[in-house]
C-alpha positions in Angstrom: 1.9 68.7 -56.0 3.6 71.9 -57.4 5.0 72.0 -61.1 8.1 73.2 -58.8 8.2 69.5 -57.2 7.8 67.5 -59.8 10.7 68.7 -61.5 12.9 68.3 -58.9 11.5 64.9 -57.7 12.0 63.6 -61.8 15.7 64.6 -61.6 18.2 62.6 -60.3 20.9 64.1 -57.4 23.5 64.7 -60.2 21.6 66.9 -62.7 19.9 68.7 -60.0 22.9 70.3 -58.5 23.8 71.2 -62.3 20.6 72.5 -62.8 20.7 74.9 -60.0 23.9 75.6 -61.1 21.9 77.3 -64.4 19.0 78.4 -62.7 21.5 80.8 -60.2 20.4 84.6 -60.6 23.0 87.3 -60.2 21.7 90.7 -57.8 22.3 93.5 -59.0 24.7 95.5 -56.6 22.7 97.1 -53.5 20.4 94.4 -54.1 19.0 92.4 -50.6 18.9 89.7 -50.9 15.5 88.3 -48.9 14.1 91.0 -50.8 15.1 89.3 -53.9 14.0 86.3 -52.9 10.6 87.4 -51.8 10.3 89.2 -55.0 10.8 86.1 -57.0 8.7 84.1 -55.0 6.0 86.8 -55.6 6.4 86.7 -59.0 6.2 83.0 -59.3 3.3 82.4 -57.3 1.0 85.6 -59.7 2.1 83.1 -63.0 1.2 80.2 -60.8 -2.2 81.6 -60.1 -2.4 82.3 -63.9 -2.7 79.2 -64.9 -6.2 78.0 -63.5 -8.9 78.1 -65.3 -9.9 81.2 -67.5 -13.7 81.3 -69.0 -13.0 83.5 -72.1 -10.9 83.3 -75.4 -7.3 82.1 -75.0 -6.0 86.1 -76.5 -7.5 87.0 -73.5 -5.2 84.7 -71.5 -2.5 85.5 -73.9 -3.2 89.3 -73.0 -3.1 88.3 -68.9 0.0 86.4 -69.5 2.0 89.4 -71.3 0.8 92.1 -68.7 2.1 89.4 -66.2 5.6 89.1 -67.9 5.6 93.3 -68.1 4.8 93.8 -64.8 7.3 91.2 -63.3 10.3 92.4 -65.6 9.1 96.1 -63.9 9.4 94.7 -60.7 12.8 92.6 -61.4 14.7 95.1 -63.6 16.4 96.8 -60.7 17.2 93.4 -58.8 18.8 90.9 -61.5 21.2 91.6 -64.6 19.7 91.4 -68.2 19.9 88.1 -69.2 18.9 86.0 -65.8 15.6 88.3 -66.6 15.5 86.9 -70.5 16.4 83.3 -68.6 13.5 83.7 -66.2 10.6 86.2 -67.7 11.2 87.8 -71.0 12.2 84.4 -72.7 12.4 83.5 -76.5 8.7 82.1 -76.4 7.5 85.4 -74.9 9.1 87.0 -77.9 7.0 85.1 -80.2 3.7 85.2 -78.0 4.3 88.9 -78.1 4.6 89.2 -81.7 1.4 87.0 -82.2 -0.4 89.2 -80.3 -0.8 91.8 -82.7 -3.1 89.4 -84.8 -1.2 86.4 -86.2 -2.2 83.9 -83.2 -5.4 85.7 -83.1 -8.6 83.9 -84.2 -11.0 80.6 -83.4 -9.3 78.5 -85.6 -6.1 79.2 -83.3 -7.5 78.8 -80.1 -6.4 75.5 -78.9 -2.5 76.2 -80.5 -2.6 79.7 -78.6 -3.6 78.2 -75.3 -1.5 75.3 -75.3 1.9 77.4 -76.2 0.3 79.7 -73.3 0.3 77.1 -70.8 3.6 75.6 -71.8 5.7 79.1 -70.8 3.2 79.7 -68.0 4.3 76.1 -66.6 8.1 77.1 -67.7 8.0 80.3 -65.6 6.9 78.6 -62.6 9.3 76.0 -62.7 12.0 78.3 -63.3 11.4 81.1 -61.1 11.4 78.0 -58.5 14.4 76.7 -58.9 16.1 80.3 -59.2 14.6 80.8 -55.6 15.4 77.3 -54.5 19.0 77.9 -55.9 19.4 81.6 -54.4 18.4 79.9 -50.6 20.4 76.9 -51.5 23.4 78.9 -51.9 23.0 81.7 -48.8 22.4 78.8 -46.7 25.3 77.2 -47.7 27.5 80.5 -47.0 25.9 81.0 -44.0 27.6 78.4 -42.6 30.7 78.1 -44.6 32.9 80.5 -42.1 34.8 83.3 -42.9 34.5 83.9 -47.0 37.9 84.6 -48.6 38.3 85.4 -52.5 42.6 85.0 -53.7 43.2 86.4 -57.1 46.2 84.2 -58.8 49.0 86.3 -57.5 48.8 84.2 -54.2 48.7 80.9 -55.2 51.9 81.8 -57.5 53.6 84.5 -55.1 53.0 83.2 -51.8 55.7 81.8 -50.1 54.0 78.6 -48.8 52.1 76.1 -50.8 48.2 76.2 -50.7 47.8 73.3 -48.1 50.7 74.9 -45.8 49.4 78.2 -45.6 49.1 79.8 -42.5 45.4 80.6 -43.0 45.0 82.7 -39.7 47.9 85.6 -40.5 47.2 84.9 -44.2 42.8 86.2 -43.7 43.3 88.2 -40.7 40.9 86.1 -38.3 41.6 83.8 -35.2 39.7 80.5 -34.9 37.1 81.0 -37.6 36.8 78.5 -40.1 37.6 79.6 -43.4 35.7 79.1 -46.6 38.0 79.3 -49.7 36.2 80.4 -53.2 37.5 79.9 -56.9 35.8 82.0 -59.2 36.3 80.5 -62.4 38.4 83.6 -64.0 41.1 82.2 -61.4 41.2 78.8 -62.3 41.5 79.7 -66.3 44.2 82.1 -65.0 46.1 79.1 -63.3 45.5 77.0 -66.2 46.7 79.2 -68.5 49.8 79.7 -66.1 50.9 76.0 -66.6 52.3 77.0 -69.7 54.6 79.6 -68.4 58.3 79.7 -69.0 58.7 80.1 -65.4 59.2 76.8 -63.4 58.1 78.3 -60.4 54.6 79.7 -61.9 54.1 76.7 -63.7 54.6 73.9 -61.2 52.3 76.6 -58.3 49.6 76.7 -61.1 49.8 72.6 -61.4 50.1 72.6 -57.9 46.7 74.4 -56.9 44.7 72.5 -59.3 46.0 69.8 -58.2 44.7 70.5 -54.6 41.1 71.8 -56.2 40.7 68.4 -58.2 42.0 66.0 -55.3 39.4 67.3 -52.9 36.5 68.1 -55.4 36.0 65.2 -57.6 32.8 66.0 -59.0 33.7 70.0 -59.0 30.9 70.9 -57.3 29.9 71.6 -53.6 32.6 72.5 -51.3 35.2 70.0 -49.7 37.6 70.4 -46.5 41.2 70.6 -47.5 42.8 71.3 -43.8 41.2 70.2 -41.1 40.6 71.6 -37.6 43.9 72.2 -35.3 43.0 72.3 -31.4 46.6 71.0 -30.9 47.5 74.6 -29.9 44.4 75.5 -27.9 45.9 71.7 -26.0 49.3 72.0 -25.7 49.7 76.3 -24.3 46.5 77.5 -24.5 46.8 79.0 -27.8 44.3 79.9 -30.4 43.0 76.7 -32.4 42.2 77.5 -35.4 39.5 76.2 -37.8 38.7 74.2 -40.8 39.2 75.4 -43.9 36.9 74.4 -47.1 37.1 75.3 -50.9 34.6 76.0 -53.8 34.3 76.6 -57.1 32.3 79.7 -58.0 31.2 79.0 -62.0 30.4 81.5 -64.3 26.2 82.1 -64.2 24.3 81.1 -67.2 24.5 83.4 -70.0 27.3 85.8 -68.2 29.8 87.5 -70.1 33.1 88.1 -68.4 34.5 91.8 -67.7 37.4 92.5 -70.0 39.9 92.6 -67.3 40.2 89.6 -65.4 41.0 91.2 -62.0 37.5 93.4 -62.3 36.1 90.0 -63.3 37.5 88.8 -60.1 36.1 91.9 -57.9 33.0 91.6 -59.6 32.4 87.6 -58.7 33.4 88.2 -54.8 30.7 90.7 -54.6 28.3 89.0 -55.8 28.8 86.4 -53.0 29.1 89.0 -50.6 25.5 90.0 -51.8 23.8 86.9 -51.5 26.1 85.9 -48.3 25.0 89.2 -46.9 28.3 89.3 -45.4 32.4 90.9 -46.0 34.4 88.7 -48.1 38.2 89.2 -47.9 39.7 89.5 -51.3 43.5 88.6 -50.7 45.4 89.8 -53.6 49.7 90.7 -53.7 48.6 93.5 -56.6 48.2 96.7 -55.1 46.4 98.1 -58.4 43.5 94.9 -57.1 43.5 95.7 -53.9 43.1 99.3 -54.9 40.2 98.0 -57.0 38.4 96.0 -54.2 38.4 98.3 -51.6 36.6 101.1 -53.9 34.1 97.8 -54.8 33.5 97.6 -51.0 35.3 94.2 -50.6 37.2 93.4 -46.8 41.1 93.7 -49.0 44.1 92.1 -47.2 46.9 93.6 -49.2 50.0 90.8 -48.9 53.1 92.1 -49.3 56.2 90.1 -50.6 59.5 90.3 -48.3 61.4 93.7 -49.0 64.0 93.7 -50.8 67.2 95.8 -50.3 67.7 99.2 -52.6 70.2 98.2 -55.2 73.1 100.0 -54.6 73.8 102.6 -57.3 76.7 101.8 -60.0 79.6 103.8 -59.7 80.9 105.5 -62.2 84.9 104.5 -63.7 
């Protein structure tokens, strides 16, 4: 049995979906993603074989261990951001192991210390590197089914002129009986939060509103839940188009990320890094034409909403 299983055999259901929740790796962009995945799989399984049996002084496994973490951070530099490669390989333990190899952990009276600390972040990366691969399938399985992916900055849940639940989801995302997967990236919900406070009544009871609907339907906050159902009533009645269920998520910061200094570009920068993983469009629907500006340059499927037009004020004549 892998070091991989037994951690996820010792945790219960709860703090395994928060785990993998941590353990979620961000591509960089142009990244494939089965390519990623292969490539952390790779470098699990060479740290894996690393820790068998090694006939020889434990700096020489010390030495074997660092040219491991070198050669893997060559190999992952290009595919993951910074600090999911100090999460996963160049941790705070290789720091010190690297430091002690230039004499301080060296010597017999070290030896058993040195190997024990060895094995310890030898047994770390495997795990690790597991559950970032077990969390990176977990995740494009779960968009693979989820239906059509849409990304809404704020702007429509405060602009729109329906409410959440009583959108019409098939004009609103362009498609016909698709199901439709909603996602909250977490920029978006502090926006709404923070919205709650405005001065406007209509801003602040929307922002309640949404929440409202995101709490109702998921309880725990994680996973995805149905918040419209279904509607073949169309398809029964005239023949018309039914049109399918729609589903929310919450898309959480990753571990260790810091957030772009303007929130939309945050927002941009969240939907494609599903649509890496997904390996698939997402629609970013947005009312701001500098965003939608934004996400088409980014490469993101933009529906640009546009509110009802009003009439050209008539100019003031002069007395």
């Amino acid at each position: 049995m892998t070091a991989v299983a037994l951690s996820s055999r010792a945790r219960p259901k709860g703090q395994r979906a928060c785990h993998n929740l941590r353990m979620l790796v961000t591509p960089l962009p142009g990244t494939d993603r089965d390519h990623l995945i292969a490539t952390l799989g790779s470098v699990q399984t060479q740290v894996d074989n690393l820790r068998g049996p090694f006939n020889g002084p434990a700096y020489g496994r010390l030495v074997r261990y660092l040219r491991w973490a070198s050669d893997s951070a060559r190999l992952l530099r290009n595919l993951i951001r910074p600090e999911d490669m100090t999460r996963l390989v160049l941790t705070r333990r290789y720091d010190a192991l690297l430091s002690g190899a230039s004499g301080g952990l060296a010597g017999s009276h070290q030896e058993g210390f040195l190997n024990d600390l060895v094995s310890l972040e030898m047994e770390e990366r495997v795990a690790d590197l597991g559950e970032a691969v077990t969390a990176l399938k977990r995740r494009q399985d779960g968009w693979d089914r989820a239906g059509v992916l849409v990304v809404a900055d704020s702007s429509v849940y405060i602009q729109h002129e329906s409410m959440l639940l009583d959108w019409d989801f098939r004009s609103l995302c362009g498609v016909r009986e698709e199901r439709i997967h909603l996602l909250f990236p977490m920029v978006v919900i502090d926006e709404l939060d923070n919205l709650k406070q405005s001065k406007e009544k209509t801003r602040r009871w929307r922002a309640g509103y949404t929440l409202a609907v995101l709490e109702r339907h998921l309880t725990s906050g994680l996973g995805s839940a149905v918040i419209k159902e279904a509607d073949f009533s169309a398809a029964v009645e005239s023949g018309g188009i039914p049109s399918g269920h729609v589903s929310v998520e919450i898309l959480y910061d990753p571990p260790g990320h810091t957030r772009l200094p303007i929130n939309d570009d945050e927002i941009i920068d969240r939907a494609l890094n599903v649509q890496l993983i997904a390996g698939r469009p997402v629609r970013l629907l947005t009312y701001d034409t500098g965003q939608a500006m934004r996400g088409r340059a980014a490469g993101l499927h933009v529906r640009k909403l546009r509110p009802p037009v009003e009439s050209e004020p008539k100019p003031v004549s002069a007395k």
